[in-house]
PDB file of N, H, CA, C and O in Angstrom:
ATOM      1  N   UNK A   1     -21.603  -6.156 -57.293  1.00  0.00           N
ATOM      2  CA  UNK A   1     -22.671  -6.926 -56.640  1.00  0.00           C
ATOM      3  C   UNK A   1     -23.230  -7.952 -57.622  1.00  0.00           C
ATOM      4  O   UNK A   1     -24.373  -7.786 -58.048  1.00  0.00           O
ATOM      5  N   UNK A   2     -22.546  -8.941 -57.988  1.00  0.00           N
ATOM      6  H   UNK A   2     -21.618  -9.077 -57.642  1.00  0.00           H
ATOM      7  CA  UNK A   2     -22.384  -9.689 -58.753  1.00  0.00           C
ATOM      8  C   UNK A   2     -23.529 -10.935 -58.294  1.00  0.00           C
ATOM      9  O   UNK A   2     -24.283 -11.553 -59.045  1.00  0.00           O
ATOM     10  N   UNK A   3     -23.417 -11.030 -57.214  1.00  0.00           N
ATOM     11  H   UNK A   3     -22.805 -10.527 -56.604  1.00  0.00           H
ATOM     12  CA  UNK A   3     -23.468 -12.319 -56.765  1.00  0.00           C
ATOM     13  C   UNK A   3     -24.967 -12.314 -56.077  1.00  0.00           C
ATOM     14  O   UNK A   3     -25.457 -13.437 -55.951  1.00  0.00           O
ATOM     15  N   UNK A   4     -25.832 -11.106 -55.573  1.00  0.00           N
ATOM     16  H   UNK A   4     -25.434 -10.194 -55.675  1.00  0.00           H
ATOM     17  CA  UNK A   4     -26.980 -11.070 -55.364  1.00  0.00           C
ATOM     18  C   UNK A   4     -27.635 -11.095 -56.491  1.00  0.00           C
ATOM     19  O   UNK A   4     -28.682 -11.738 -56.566  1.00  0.00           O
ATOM     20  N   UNK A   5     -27.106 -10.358 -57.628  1.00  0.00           N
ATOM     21  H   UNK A   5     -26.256  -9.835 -57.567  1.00  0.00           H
ATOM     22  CA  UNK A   5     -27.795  -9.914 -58.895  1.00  0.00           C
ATOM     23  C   UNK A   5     -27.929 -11.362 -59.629  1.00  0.00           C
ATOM     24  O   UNK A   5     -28.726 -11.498 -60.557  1.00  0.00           O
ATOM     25  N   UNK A   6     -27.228 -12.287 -59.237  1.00  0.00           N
ATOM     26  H   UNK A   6     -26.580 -12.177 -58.483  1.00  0.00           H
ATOM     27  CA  UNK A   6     -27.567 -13.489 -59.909  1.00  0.00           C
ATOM     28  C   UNK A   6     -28.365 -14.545 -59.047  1.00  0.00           C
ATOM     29  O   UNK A   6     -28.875 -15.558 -59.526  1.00  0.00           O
ATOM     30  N   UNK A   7     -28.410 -14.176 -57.695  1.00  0.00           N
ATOM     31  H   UNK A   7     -27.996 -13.353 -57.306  1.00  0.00           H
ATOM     32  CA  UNK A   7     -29.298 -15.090 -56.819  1.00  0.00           C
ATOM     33  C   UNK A   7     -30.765 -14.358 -57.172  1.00  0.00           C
ATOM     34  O   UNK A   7     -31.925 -14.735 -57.010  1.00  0.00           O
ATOM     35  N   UNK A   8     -30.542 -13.898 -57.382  1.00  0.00           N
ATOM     36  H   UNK A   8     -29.600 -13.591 -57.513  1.00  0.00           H
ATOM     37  CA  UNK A   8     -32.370 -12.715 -57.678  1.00  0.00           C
ATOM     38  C   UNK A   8     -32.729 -13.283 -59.323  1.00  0.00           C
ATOM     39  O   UNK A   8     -33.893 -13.276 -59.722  1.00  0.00           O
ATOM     40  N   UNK A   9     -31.829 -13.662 -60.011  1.00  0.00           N
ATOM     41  H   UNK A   9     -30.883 -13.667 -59.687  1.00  0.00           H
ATOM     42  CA  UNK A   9     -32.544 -13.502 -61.622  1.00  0.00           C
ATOM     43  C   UNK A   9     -32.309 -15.389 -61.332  1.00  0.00           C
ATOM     44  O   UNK A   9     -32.959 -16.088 -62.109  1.00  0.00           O
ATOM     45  N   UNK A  10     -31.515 -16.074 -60.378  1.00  0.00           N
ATOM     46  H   UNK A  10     -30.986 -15.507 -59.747  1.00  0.00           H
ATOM     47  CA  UNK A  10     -32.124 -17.344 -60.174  1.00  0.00           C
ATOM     48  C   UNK A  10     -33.758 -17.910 -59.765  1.00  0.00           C
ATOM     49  O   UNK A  10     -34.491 -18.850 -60.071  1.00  0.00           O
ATOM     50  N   UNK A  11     -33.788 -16.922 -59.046  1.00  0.00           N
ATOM     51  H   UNK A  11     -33.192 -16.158 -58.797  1.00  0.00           H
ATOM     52  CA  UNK A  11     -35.059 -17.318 -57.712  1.00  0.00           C
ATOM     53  C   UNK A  11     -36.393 -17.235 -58.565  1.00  0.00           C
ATOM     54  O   UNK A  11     -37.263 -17.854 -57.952  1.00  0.00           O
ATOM     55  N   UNK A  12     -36.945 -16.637 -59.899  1.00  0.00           N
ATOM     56  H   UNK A  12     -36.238 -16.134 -60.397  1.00  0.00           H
ATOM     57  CA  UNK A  12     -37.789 -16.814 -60.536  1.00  0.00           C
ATOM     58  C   UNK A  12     -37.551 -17.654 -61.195  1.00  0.00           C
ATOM     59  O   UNK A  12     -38.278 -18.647 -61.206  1.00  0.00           O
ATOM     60  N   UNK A  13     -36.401 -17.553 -62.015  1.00  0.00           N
ATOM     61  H   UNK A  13     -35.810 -16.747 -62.006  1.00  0.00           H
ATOM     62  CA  UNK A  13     -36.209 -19.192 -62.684  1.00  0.00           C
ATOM     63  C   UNK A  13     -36.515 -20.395 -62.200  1.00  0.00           C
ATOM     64  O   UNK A  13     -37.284 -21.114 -62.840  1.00  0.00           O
ATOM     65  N   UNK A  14     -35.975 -20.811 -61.008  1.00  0.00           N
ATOM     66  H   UNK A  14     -35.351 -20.228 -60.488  1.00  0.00           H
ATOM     67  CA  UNK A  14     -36.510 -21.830 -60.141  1.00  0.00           C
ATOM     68  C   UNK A  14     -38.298 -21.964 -60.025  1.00  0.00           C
ATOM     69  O   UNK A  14     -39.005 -22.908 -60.376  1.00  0.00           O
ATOM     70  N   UNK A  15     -38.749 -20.464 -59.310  1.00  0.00           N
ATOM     71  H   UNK A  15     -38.175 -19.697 -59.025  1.00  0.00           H
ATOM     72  CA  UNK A  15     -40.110 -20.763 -59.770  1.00  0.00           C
ATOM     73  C   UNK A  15     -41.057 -21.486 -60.740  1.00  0.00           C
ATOM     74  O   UNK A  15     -42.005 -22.263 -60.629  1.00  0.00           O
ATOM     75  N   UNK A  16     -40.197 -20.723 -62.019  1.00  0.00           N
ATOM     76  H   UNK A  16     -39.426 -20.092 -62.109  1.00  0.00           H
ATOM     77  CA  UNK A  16     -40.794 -20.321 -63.156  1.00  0.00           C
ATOM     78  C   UNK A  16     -40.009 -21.272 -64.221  1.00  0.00           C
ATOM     79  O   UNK A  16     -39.297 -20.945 -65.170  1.00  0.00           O
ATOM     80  N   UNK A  17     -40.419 -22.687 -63.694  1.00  0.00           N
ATOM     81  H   UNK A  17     -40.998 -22.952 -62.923  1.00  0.00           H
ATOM     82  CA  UNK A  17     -39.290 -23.134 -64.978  1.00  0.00           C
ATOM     83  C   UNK A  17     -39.964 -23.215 -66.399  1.00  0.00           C
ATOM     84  O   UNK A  17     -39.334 -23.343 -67.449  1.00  0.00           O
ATOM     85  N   UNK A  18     -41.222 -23.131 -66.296  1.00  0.00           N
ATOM     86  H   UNK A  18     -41.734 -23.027 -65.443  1.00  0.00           H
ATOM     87  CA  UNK A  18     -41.423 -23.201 -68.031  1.00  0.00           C
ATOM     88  C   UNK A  18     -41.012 -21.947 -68.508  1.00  0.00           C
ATOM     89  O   UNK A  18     -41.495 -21.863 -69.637  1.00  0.00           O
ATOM     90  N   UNK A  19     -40.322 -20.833 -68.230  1.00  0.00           N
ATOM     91  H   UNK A  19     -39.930 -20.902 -67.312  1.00  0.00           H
ATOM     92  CA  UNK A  19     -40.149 -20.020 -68.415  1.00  0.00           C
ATOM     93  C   UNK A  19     -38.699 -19.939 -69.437  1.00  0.00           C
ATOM     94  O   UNK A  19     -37.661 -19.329 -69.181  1.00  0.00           O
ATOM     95  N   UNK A  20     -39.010 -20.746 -70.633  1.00  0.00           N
ATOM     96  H   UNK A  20     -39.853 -21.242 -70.841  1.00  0.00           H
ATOM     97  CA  UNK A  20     -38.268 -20.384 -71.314  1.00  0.00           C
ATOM     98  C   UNK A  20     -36.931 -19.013 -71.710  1.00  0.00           C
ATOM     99  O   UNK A  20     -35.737 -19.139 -71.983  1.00  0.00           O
ATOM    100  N   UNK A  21     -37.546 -18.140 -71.618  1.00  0.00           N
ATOM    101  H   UNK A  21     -38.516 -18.037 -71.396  1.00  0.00           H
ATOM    102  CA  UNK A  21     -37.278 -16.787 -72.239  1.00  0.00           C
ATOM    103  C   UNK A  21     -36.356 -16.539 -71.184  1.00  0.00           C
ATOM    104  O   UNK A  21     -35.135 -16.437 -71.299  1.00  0.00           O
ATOM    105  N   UNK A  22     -37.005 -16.455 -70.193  1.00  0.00           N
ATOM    106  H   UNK A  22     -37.997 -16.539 -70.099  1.00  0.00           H
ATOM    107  CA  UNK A  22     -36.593 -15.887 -68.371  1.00  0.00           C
ATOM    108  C   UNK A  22     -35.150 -16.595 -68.127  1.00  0.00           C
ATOM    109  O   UNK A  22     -34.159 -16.018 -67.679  1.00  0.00           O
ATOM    110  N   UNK A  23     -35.236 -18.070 -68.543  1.00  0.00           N
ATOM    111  H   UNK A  23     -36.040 -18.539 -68.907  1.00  0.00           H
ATOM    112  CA  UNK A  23     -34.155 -18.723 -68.958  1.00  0.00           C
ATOM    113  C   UNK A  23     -32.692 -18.460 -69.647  1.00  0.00           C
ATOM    114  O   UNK A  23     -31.534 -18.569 -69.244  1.00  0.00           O
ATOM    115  N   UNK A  24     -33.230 -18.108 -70.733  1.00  0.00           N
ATOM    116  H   UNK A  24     -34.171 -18.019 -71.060  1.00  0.00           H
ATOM    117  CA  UNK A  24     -32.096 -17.602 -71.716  1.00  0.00           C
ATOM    118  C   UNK A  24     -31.698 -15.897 -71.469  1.00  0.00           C
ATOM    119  O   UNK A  24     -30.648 -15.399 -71.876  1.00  0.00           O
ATOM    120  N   UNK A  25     -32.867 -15.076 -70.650  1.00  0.00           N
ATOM    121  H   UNK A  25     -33.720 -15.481 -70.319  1.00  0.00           H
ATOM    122  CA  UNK A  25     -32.186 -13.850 -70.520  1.00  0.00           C
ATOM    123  C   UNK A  25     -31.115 -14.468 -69.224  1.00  0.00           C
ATOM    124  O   UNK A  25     -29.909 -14.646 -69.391  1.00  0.00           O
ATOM    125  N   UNK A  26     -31.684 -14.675 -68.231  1.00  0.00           N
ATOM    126  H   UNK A  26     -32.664 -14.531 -68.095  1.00  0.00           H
ATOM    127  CA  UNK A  26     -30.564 -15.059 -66.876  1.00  0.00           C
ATOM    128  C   UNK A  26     -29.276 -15.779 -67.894  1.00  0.00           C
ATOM    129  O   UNK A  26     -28.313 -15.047 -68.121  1.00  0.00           O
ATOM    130  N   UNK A  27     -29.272 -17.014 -68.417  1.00  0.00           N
ATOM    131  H   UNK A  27     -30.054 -17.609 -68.233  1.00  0.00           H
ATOM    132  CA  UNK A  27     -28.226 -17.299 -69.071  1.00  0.00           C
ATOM    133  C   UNK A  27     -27.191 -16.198 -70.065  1.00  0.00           C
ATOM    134  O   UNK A  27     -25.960 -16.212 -70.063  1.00  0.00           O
ATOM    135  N   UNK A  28     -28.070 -15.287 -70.871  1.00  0.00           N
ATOM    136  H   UNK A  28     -29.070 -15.276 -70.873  1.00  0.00           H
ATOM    137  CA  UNK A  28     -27.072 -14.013 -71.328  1.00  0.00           C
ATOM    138  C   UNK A  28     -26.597 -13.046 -69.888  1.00  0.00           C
ATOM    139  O   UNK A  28     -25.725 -12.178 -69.930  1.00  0.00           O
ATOM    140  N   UNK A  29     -27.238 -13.354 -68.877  1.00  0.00           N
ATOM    141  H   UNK A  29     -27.946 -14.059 -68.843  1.00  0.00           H
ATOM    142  CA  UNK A  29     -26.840 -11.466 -67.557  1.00  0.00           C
ATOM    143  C   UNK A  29     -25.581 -12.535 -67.348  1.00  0.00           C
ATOM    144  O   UNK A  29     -24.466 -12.082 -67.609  1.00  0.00           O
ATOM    145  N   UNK A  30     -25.684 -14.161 -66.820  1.00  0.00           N
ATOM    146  H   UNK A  30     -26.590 -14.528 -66.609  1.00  0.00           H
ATOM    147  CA  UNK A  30     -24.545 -14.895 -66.363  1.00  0.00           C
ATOM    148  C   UNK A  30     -23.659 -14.550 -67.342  1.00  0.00           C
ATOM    149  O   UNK A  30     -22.528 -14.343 -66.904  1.00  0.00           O
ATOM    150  N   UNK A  31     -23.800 -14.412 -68.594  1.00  0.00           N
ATOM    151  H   UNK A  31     -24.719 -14.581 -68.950  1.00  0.00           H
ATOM    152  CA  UNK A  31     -22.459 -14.922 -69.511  1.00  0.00           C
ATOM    153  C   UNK A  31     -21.894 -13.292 -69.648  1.00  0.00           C
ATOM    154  O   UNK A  31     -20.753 -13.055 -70.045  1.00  0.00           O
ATOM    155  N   UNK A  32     -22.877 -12.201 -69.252  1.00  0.00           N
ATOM    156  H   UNK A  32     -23.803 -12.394 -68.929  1.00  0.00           H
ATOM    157  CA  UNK A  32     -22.855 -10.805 -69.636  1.00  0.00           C
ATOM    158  C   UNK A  32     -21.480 -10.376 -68.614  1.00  0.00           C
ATOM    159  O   UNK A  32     -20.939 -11.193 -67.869  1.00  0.00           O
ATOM    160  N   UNK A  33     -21.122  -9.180 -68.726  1.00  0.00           N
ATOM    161  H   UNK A  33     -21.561  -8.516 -69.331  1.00  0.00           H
ATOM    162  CA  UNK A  33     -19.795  -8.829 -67.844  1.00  0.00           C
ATOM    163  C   UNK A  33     -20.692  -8.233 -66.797  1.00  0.00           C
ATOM    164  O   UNK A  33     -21.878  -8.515 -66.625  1.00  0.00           O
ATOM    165  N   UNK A  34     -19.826  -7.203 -65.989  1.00  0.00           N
ATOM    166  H   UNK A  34     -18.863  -6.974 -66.129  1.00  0.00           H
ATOM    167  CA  UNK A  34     -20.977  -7.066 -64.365  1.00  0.00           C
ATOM    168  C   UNK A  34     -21.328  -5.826 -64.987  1.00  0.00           C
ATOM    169  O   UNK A  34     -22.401  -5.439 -64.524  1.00  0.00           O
ATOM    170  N   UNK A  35     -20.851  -5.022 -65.871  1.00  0.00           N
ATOM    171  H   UNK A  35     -19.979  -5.336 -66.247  1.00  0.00           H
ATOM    172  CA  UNK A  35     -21.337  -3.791 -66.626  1.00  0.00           C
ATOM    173  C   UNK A  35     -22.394  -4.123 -67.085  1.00  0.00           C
ATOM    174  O   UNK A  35     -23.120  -3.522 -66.294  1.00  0.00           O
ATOM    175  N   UNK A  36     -23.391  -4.861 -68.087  1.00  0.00           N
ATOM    176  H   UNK A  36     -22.801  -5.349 -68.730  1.00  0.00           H
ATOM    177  CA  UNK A  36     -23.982  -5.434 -68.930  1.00  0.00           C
ATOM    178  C   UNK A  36     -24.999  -5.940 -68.081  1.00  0.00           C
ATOM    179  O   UNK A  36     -26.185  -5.745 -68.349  1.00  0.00           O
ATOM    180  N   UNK A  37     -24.388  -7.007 -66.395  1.00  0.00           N
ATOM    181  H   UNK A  37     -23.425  -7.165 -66.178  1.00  0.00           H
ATOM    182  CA  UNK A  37     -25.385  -7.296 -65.642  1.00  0.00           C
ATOM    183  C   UNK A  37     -26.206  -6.210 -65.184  1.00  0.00           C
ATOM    184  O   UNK A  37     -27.330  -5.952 -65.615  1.00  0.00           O
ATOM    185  N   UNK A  38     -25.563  -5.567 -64.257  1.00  0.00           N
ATOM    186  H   UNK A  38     -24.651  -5.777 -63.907  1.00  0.00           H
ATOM    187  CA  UNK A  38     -25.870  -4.190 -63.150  1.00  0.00           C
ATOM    188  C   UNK A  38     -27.436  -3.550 -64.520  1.00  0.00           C
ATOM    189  O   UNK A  38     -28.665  -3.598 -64.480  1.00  0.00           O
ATOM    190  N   UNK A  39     -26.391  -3.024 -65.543  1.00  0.00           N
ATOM    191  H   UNK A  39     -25.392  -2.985 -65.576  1.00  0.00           H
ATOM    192  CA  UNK A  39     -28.088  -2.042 -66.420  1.00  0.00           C
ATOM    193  C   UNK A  39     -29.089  -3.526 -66.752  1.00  0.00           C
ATOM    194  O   UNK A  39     -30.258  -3.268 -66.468  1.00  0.00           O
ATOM    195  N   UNK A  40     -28.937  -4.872 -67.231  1.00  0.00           N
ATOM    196  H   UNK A  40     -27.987  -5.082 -67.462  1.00  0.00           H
ATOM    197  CA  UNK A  40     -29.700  -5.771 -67.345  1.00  0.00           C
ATOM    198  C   UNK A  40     -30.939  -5.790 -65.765  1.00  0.00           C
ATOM    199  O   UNK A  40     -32.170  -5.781 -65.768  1.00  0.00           O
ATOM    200  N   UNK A  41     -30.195  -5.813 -64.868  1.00  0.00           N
ATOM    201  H   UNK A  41     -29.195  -5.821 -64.866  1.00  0.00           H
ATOM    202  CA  UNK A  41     -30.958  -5.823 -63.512  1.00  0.00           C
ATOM    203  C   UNK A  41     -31.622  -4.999 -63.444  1.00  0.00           C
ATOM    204  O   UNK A  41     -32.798  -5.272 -63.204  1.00  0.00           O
ATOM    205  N   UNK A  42     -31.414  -4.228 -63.536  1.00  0.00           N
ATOM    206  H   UNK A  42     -30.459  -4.007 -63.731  1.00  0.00           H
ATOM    207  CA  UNK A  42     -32.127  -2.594 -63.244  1.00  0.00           C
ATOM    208  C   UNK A  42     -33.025  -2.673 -64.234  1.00  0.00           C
ATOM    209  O   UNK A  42     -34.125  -2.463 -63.723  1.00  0.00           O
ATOM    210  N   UNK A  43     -33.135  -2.873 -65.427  1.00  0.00           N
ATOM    211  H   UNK A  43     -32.242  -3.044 -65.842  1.00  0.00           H
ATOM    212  CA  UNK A  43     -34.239  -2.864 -66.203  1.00  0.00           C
ATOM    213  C   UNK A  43     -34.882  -4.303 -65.644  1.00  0.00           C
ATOM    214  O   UNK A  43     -36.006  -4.127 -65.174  1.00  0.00           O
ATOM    215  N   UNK A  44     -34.387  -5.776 -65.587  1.00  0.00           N
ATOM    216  H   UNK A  44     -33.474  -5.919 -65.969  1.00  0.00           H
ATOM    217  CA  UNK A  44     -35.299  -6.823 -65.571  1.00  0.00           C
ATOM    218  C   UNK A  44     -36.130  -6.244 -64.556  1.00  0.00           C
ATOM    219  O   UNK A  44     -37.242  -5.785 -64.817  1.00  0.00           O
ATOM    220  N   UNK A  45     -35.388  -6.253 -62.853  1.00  0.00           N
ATOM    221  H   UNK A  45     -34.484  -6.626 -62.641  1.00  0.00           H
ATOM    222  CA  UNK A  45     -36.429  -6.108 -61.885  1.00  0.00           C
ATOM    223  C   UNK A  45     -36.671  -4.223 -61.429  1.00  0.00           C
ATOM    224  O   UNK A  45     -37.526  -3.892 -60.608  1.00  0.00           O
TER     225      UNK A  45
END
């Protein structure tokens, strides 16, 4: 579930663009494998 897990860590970004940080974590879950995403998700939201 690749592909919700990255529309969800988009949709604050968009909000939230001064959001530096929020930025660069979504940019590591994208570059992360779906192992790495899935526990990243679960802890972000």
């Amino acid at each position: 579930m690749t592909g919700p897990a990255l529309v969800v860590a988009q949709r604050p970004l968009r909000h939230h663009q001064g959001g530096s940080a929020r930025a660069a974590c979504a940019r590591s879950i994208m570059q992360a494998p779906p192992r790495v995403l899935h526990g990243a998700g679960t802890g972000e939201a």
